[in-house]
TORTILO-875542 format. One record per residue: x, y, z of N, C-alpha, C in turn. Coordinates in steps of 0.001 Angstrom, whole numbers, plus 500000, padded with zeros to 6 digits. Layout:
<rs>
X,Y,Z,X,Y,Z,X,Y,Z
...
</rs>
This chain:
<rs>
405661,905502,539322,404460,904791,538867,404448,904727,537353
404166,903535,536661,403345,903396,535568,402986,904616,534533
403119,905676,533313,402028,906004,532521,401519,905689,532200
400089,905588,532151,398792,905221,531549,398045,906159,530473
397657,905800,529542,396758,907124,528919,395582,907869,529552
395926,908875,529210,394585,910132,529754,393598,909817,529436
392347,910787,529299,391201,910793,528992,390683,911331,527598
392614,912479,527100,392210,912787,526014,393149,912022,524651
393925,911407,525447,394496,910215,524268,396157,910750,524948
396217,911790,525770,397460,912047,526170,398308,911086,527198
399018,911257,527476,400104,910333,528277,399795,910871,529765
399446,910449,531125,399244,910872,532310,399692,909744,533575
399701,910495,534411,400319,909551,535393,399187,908987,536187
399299,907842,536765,398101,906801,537462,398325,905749,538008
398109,905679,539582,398713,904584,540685,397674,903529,540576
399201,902504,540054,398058,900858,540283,397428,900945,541770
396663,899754,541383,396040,899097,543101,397115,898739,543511
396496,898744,545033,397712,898187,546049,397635,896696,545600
396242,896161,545705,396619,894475,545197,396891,894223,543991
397103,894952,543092,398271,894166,542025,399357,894224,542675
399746,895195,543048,401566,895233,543161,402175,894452,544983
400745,893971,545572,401167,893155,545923,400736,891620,545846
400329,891316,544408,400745,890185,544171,401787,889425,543339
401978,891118,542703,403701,890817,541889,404805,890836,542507
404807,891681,543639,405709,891085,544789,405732,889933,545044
404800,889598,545700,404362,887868,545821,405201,886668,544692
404521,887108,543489,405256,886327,542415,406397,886361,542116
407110,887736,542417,408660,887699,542112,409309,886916,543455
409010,887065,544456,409877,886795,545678,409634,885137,545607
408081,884658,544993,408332,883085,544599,409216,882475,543912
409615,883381,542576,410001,882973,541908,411511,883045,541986
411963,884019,542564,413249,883893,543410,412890,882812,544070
412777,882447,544950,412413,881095,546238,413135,880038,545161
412188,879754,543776,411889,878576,543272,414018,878554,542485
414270,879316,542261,415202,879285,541339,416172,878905,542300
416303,879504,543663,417533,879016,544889,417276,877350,545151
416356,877339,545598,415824,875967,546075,416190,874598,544960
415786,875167,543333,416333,874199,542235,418038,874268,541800
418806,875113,542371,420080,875533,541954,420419,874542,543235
419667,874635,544879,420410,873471,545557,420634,872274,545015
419084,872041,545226,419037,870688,545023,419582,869775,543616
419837,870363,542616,420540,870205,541663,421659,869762,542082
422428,870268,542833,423765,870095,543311,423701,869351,544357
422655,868770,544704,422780,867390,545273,422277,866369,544515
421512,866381,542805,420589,865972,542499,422200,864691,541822
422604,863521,541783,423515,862533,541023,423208,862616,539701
421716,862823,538920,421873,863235,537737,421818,864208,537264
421986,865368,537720,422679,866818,537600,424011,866449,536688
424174,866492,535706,425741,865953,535028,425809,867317,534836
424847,868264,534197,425329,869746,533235,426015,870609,534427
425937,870247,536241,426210,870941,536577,427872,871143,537282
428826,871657,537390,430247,871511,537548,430479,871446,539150
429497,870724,540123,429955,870065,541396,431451,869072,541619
432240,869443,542514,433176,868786,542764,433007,867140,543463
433560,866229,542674,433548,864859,542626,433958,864223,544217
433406,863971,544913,433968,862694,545987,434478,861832,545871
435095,861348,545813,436009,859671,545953,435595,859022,547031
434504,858275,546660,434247,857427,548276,435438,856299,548454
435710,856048,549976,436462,855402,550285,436020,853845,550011
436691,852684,549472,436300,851454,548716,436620,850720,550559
435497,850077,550442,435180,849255,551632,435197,847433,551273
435383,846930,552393,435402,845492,552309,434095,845060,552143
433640,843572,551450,432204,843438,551517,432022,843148,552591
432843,842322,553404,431963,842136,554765,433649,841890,556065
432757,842951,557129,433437,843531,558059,432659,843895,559016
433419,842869,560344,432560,843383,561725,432633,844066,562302
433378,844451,563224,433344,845728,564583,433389,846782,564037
432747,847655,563778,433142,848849,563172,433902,849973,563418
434761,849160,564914,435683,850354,565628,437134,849795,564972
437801,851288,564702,438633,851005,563693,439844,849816,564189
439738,850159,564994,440948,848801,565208,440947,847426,565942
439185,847349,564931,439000,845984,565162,438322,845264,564352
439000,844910,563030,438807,844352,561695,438858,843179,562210
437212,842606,561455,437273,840842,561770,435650,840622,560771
436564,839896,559651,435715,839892,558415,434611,838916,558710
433149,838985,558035,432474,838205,558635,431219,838137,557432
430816,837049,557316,430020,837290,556248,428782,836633,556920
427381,837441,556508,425878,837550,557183,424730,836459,556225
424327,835098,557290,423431,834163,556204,422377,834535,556802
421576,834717,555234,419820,834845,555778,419286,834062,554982
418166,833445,555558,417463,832537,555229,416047,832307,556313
416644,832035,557498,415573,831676,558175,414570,832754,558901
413274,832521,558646,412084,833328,559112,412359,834157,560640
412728,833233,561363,412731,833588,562700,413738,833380,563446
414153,833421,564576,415141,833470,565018,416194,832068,565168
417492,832215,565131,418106,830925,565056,418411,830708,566356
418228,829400,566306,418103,828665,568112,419436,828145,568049
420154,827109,566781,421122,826619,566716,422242,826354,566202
423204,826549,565761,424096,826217,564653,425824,825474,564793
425708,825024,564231,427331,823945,564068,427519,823962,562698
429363,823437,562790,429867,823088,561800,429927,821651,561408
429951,821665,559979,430296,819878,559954,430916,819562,558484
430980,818407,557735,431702,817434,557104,433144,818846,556633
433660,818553,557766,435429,819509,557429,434970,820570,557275
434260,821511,558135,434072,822924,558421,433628,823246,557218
433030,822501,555654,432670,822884,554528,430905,823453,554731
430697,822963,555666,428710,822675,555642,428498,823697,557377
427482,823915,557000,427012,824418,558283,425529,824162,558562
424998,823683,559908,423937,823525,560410,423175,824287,561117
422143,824735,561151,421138,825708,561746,419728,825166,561993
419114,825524,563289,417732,825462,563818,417085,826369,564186
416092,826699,564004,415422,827819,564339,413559,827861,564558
412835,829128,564888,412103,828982,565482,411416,828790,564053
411286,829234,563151,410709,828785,561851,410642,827235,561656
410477,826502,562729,410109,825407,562482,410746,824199,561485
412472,825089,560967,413015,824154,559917,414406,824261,560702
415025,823155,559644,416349,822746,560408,417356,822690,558293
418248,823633,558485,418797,823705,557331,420332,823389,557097
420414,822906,555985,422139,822460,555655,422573,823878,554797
423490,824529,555021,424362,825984,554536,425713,825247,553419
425685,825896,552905,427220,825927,551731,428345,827129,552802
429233,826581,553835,429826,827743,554152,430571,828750,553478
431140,827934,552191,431783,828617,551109,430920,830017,550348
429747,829667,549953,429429,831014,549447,427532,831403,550657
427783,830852,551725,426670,831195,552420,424931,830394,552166
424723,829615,550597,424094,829452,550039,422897,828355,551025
421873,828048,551015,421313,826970,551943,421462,826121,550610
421567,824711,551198,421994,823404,550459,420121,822728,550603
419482,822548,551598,418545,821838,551820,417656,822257,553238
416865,821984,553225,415936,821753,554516,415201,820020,554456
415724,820183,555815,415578,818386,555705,414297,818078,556279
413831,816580,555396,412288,816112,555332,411494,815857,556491
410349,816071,556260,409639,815558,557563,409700,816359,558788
409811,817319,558596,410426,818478,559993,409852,818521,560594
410014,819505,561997,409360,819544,562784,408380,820116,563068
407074,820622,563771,405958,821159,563254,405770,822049,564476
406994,822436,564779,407004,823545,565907,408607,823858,566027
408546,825326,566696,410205,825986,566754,410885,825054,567503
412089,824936,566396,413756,823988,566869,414368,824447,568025
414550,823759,569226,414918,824345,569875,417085,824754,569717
416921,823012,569389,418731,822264,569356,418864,821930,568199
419779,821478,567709,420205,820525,566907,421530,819870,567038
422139,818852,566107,423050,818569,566859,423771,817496,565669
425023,817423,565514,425847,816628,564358,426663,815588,564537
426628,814147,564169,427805,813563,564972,429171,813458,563933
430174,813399,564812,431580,813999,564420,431977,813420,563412
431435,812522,562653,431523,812328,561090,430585,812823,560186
429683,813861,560376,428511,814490,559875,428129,813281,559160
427065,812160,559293,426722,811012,558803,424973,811695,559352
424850,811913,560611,423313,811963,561206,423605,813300,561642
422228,814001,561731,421813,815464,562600,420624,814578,563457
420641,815614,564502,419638,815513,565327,418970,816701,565726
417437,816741,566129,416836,818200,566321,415881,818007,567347
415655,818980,568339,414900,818881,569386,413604,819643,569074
412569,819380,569569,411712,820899,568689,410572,821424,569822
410022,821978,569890,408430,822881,571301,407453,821280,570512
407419,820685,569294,406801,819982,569537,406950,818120,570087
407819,818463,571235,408205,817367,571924,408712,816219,571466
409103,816554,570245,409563,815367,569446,411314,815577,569521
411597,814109,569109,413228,814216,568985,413880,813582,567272
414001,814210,566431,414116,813745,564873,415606,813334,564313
416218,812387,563836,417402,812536,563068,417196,812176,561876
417828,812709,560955,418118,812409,559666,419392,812129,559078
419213,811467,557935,420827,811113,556978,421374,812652,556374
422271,812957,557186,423069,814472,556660,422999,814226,555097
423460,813389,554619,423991,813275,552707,422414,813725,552471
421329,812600,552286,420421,812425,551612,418944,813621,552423
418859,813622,553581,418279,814495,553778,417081,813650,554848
416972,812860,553987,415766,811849,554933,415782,811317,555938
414417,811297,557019,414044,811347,558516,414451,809682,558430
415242,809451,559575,415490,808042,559920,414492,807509,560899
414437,808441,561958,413631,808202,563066,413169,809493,563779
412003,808759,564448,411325,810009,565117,410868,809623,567046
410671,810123,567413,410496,809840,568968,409762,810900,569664
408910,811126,570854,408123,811677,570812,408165,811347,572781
408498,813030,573401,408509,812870,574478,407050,813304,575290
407159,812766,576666,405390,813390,576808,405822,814966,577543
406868,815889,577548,407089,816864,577767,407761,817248,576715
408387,818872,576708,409551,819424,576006,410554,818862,576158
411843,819244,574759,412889,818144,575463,413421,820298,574766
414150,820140,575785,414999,821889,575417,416414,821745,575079
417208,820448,575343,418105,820055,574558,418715,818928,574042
419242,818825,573354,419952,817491,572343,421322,817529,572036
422166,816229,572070,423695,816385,571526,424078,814970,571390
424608,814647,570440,425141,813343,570464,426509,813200,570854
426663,811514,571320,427957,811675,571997,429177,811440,570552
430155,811725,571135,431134,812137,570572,431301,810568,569126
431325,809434,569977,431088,808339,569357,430243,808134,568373
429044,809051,568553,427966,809059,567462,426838,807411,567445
427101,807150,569425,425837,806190,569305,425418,806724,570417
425224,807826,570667,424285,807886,572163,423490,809603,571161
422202,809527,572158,421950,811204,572170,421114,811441,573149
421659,812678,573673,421504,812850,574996,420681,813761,575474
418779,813911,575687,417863,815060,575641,417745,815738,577239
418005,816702,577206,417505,817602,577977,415933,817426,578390
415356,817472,579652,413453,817229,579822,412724,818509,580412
411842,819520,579923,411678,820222,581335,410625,820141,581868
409787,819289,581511,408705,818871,582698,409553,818226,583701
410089,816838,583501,410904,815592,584311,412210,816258,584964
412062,816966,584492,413777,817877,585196,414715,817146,585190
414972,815581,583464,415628,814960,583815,416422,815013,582508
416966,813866,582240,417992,813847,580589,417347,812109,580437
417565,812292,579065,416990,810760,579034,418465,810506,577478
418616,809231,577592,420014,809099,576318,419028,807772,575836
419133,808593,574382,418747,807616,573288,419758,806674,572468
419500,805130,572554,420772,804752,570966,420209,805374,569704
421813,806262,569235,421431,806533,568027,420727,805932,566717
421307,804333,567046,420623,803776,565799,419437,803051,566077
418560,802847,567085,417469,802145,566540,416233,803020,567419
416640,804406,568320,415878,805284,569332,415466,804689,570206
416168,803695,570794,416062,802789,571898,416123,803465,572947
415360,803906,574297,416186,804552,575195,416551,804114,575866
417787,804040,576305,418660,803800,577164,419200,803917,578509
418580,804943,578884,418991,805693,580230,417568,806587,580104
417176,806589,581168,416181,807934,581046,416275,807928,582847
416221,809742,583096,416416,809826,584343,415471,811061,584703
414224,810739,585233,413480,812353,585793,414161,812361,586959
413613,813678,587398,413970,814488,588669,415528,814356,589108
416051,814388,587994,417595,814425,588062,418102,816041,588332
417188,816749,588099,417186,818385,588814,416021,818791,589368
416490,819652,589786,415086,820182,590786,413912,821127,589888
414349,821676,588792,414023,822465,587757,414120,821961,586290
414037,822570,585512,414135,822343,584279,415545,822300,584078
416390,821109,582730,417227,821126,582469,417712,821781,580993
418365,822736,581185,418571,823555,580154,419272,823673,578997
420456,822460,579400,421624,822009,578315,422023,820728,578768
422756,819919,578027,423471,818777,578625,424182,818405,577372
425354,817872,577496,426494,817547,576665,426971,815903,577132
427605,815003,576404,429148,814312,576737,429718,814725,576734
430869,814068,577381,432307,814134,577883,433325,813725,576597
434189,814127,575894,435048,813305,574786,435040,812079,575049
434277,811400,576060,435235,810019,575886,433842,809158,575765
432611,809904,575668,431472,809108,575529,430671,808667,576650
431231,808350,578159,431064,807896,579301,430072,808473,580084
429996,810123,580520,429585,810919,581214,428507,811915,580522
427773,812499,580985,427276,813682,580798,427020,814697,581714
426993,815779,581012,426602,816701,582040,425524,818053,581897
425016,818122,582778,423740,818774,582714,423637,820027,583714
423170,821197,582947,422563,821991,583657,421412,823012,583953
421025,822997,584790,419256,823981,584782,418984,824714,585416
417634,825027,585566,417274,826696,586481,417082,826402,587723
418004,825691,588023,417708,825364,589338,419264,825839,590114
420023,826076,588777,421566,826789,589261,422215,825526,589341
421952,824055,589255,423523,823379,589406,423576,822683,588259
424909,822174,588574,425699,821598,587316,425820,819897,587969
425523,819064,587078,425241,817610,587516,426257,816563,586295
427065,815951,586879,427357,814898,586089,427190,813223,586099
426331,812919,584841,425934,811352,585105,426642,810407,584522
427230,809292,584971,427821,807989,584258,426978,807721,583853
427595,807041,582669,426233,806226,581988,426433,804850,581652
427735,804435,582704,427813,802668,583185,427295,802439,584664
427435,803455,585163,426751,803003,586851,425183,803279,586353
425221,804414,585784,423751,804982,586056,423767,805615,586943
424448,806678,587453,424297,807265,589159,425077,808469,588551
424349,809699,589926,424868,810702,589724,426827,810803,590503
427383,811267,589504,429039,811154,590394,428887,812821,590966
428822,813949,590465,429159,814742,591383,427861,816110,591129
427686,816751,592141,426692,817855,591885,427025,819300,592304
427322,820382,591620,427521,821386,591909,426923,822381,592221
426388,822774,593139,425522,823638,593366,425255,825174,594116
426598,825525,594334,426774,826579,594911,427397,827901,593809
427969,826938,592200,428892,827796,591482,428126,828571,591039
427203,829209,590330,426410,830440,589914,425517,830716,590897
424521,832090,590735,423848,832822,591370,422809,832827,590339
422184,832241,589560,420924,832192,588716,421023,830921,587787
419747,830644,586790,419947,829763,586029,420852,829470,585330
420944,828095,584762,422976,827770,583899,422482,827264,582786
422586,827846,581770,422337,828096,580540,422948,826949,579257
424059,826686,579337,424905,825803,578638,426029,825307,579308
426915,824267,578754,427899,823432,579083,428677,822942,578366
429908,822421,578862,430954,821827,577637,431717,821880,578371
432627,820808,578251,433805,819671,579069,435112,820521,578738
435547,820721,579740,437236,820597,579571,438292,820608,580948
439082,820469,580627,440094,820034,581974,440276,821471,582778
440454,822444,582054,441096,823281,582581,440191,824205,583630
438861,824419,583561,438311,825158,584026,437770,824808,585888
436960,823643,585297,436344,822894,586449,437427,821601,586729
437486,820890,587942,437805,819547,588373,436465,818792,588340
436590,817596,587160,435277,817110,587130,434944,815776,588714
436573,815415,589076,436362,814891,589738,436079,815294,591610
436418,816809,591802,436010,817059,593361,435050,818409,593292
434954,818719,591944,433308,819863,591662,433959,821210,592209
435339,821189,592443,436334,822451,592712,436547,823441,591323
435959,824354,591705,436309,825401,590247,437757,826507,590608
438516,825808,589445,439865,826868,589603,439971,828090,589660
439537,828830,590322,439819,830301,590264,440918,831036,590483
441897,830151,590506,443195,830817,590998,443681,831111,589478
444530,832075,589645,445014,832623,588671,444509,832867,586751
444397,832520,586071,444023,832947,584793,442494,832732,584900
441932,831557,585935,440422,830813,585586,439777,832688,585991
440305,833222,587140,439870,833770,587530,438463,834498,587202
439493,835493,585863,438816,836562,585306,437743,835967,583964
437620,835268,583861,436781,834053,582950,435362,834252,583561
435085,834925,584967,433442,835013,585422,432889,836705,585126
433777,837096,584268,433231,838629,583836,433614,838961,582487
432226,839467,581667,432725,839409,580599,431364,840043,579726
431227,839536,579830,429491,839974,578742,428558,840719,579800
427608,841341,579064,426749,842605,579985,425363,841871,580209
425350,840729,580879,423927,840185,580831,424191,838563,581150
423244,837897,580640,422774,836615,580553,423827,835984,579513
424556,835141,579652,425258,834038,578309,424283,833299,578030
424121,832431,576631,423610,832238,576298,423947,830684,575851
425141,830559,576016,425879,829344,574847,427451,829649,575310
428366,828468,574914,429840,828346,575130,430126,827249,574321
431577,827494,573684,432205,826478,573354,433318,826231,573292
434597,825247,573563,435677,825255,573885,435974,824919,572399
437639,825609,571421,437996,825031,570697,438513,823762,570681
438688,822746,569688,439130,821595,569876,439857,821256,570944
441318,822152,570948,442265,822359,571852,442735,822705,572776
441677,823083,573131,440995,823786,574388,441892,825108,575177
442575,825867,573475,442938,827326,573845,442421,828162,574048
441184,828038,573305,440522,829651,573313,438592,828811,573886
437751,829463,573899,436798,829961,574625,435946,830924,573930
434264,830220,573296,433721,831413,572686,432289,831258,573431
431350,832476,573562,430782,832279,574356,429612,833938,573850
428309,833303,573645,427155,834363,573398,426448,834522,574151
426046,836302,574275,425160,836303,575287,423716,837258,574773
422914,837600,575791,421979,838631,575327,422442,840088,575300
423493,840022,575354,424166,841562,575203,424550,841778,573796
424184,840790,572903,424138,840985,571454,425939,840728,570365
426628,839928,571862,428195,840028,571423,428509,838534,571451
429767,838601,570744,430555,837113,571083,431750,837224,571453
431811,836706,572576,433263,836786,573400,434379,835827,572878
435154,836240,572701,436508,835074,572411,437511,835172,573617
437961,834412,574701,438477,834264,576046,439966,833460,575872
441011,834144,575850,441955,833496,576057,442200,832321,576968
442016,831130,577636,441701,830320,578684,443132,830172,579071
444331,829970,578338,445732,829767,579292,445792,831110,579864
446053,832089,579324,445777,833421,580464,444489,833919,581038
443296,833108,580750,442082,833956,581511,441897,835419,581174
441921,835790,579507,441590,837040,580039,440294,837283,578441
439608,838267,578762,438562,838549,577462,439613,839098,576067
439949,837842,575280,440898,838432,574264,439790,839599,572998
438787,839515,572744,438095,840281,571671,436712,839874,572043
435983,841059,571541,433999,841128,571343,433731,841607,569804
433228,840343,569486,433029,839957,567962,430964,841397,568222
431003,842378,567697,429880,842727,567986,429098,843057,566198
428126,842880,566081,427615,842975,564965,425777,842918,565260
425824,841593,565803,424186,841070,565886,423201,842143,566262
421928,842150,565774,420903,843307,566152,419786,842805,567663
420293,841098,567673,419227,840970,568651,420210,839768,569309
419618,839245,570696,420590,838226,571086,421209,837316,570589
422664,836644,570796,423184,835618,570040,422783,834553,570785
422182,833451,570202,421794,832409,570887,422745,831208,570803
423638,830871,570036,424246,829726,569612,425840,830288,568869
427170,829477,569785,428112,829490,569068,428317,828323,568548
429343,828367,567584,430471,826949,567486,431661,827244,566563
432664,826847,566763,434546,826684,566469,434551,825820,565685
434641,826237,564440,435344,825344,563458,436900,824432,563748
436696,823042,563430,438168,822341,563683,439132,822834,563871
439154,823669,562176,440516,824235,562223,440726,825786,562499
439816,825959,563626,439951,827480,564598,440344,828634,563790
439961,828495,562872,439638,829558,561706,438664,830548,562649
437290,830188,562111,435896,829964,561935,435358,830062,563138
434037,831155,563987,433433,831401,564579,432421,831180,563732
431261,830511,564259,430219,830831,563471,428713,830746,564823
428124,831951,564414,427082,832887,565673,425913,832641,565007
424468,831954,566167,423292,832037,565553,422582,833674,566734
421649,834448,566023,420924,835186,566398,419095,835073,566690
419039,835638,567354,417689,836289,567513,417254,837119,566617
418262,838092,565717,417860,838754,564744,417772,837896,563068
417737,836844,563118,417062,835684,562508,418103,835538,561381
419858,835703,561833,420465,835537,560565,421651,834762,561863
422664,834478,560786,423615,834073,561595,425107,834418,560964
425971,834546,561516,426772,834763,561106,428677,834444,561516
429130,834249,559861,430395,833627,559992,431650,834409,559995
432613,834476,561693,433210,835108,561590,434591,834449,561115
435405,835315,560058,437046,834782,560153,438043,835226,561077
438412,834459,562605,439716,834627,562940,440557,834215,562661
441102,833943,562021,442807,832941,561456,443531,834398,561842
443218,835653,561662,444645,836444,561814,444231,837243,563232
443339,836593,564235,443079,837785,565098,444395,838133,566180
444975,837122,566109,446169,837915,567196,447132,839227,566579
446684,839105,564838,447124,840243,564464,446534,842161,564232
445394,841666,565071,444258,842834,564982,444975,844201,566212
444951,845211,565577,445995,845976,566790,445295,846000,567875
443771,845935,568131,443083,845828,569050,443260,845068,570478
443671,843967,569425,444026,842567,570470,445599,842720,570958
446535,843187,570020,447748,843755,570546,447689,844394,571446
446629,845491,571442,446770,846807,572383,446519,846042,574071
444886,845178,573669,444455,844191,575175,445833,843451,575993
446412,843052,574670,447804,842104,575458,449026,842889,576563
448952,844224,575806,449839,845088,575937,448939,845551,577254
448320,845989,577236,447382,846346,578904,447710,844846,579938
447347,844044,579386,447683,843128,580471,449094,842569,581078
450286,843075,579889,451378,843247,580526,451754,841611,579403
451481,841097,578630,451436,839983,577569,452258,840321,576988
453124,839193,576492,453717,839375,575095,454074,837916,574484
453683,837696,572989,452851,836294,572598,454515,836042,571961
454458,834293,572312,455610,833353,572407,455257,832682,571501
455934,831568,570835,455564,830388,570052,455957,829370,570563
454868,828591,571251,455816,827102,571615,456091,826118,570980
457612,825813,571569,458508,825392,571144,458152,823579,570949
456980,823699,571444,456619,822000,571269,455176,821761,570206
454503,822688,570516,453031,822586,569361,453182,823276,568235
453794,824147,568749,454141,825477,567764,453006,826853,568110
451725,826428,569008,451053,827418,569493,451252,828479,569732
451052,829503,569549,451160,830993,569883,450722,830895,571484
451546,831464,572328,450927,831431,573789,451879,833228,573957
450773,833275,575464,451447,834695,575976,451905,834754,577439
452871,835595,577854,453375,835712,578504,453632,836790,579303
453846,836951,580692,453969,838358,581688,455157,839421,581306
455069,840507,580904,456443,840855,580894,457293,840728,582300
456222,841379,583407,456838,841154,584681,456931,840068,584987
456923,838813,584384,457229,837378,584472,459124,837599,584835
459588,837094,586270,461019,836741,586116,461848,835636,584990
460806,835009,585060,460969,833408,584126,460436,833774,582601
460078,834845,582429,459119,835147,580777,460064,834424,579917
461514,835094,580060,462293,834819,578784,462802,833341,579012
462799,832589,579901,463015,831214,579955,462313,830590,579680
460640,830395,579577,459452,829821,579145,459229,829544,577779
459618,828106,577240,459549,827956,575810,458466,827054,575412
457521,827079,576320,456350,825949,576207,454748,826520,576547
454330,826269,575778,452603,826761,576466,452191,826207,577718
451332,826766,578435,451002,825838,579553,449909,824136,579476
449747,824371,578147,448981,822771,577932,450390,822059,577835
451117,822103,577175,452414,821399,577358,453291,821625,578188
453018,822314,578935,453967,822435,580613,453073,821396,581086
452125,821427,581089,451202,820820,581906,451460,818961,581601
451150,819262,580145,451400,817480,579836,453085,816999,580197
453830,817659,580488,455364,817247,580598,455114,817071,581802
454596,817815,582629,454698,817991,584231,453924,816632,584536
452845,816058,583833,452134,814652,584410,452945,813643,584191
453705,813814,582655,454743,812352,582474,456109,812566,583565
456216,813547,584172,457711,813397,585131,457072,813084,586215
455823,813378,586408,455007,812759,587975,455084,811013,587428
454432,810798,586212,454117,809427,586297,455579,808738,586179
456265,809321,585471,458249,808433,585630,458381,808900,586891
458401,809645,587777,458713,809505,588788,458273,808173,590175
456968,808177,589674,456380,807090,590727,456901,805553,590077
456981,805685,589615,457671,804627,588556,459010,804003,588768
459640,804990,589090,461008,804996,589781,461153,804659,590970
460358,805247,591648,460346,805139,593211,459520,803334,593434
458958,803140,592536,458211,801614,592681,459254,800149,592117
460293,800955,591316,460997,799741,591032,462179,798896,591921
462843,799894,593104,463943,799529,593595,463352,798005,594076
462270,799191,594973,461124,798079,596127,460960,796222,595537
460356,796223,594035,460462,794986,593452,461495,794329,592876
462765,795063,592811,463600,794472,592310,464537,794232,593661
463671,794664,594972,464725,794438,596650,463829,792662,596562
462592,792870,596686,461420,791381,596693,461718,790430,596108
462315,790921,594523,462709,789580,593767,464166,788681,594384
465193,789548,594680,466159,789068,595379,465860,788194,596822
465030,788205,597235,464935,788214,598475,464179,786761,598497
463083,786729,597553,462674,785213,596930,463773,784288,596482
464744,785348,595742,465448,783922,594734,466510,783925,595939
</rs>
């Protein structure tokens, strides 16, 4: 204990209170506390310089990169702009420009080069976009919108050419390939009605062409046909010189049909027979949910396709098999489309951005090596397009196969058509003798 002075000025001994000495306990054991606690956090503090913490080297990252599983690099760069979710998007004038619709009630032109928006075009619509739509010289857009209207404008200048005004929703729009038809989806009328592009003449209008609402509808490359499908589960194709339905499919899905797009290989447009034999096969499994959208590349090799499972599928179509899942998006992908030159994926979302993926090197992703290698693949160059195609190892014929199957295919129609050809000439050249 303490000496204290006595009573007579002498030196004596004398016990503090218990509550001083335990509040100097108190204060020392704080003040320990305070000195550990500032010696941590110091050493996590970045402007701590006085203190001699060992330096990290963070690892230098790409600015923009999708899958985040390591062996599946696929660079991709993220546009924001629009309020709400994007309903639509395409490419256009030479994969330089990009188009988008969305529920924000605007319809916008993109700089694909640095992501930038170029414009929002005049006179818009005064309710969420459902479609939109570009014709193949980017000259006109077209936009469908909740407020029953159907709008195009001059892509260059920006300004509304024409406007049209259905007495229901129209839920989709596309112009034909030619760039004089456009072709609306109805879902009161459960029908498609085709407008001339240049003066909004309509042309064709067809209710109760489904039993339900029609959910998508496209042309055919050649301008002639369309085809339509709705929640009613079938797939319908209309001439649009007879005016009559040519064929109706109605047994191929088990729920509503969401989108559409033409190509030879999948469906027979002419007996409504879907190929399932061999590669088509595995083409009906793939995404964890609802699709949303599809689109065939120009060339009709590859296959991209969004769903509400928040992914984008890329589908090998000469082998039928799921080549890569582009995954990034936070909310459903609503809208693909394939740049010309099959670079270029570009994905609209629900999480109100959209985004541009680069494949030009994906067959070189080890990911996609590894998929090929599971399926027993190994990628060829044909000897006629120059296409990268793949092949069985357990193929007997692998190493004899110097052609993709689009060009097996096109050789195999010209030796059918010289063949009948052959077989038709003896016959007229027996007739002509036989006259003279």
């Amino acid at each position: 204990p303490p000496l204290v002075p006595g009573a007579e000025g002498a030196l004596g001994r004398r016990r503090l209170p218990w509550m001083t000495l335990i509040r100097a306990v108190g204060r020392f054991q704080r003040l320990i506390s305070e000195v550990r606690q500032s010696q941590t956090l110091s050493s996590l503090n970045p402007l701590a310089m006085e203190l001699n913490v060992p330096q990290k080297h963070p690892i230098p990252e790409k600015e923009f990169w999708g899958d985040q599983e390591p062996l599946s690099k696929i660079t991709f760069q993220i546009l924001t702009g629009h309020q709400q979710l994007v309903s639509s998007c395409h490419f256009c004038v030479n994969d330089t420009k990009l188009l988008s619709g969305s529920f924000d009630y605007t319809v916008k032109l993109w700089d694909a080069m640095d992501g930038s928006i170029i414009r929002d075009f005049d006179d818009g619509p005064k309710a969420p976009v459902l479609e939109c739509s570009v014709t193949a010289d980017s000259r006109r857009i077209t936009a469908a919108a909740y407020d029953k209207t159907l709008r195009t404008w001059d892509l260059e200048t920006g300004k509304l050419l024409w406007k049209i005004r259905h007495e229901g929703f129209i839920t989709s729009c596309n112009f034909s390939p030619d760039g004089k038809y456009v072709v609306s989806g109805l879902d009161v009328d459960h029908g498609i009605c085709i407008t001339d592009a240049r003066n909004a003449m309509t042309v064709t209008p067809s209710a109760d062409h489904h039993k339900r609402s029609v959910t998508g509808c496209c042309f055919d490359p050649d301008s002639q046909k369309v085809a339509s499908v709705s929640l009613d589960k079938s797939v319908k194709i209309w001439d649009i010189t007879s005016q009559a339905t040519l064929l109706t499919i109605n047994t191929a899905h088990d729920n509503a049909v969401s989108s559409c797009c033409f190509t030879f290989s999948i469906w027979n447009v002419h007996t409504g027979e879907f190929r399932n034999q061999g590669a088509c096969a595995t083409l009906m499994h793939g995404h964890e949910g609802s699709v949303s959208s599809c689109q065939f590349a120009r060339d009709t090799s590859f296959l991209v396709s969004g769903g509400f499972d928040k992914t984008v599928a890329i589908w090998d179509v000469g082998e039928g098999y799921l080549k890569h899942s582009l995954k990034g998006h936070n909310d459903w992908v609503m809208d693909v489309a394939i740049s010309n030159n099959k670079k270029w994926i570009l994905s609209a979302s629900k999480d109100k951005t959209m985004r541009l993926w680069n494949i030009e090197e994906i067959d070189q992703i080890p990911l996609v090596i590894k998929c090929k290698e599971a399926h027993g693949l190994k990628v060829n160059q044909c000897e006629e397009c120059e296409r990268p195609f793949s092949t069985y190892d357990s193929d007997v014929f692998s190493e004899t196969v110097t052609k993709c199957v689009f060009c097996r295919m096109d050789a195999s129609l010209s030796a059918e058509a010289s063949s009948s050809e052959r077989k038709g000439s003896p016959a007229r050249e027996c007739s002509l003798g036989k006259d003279n």
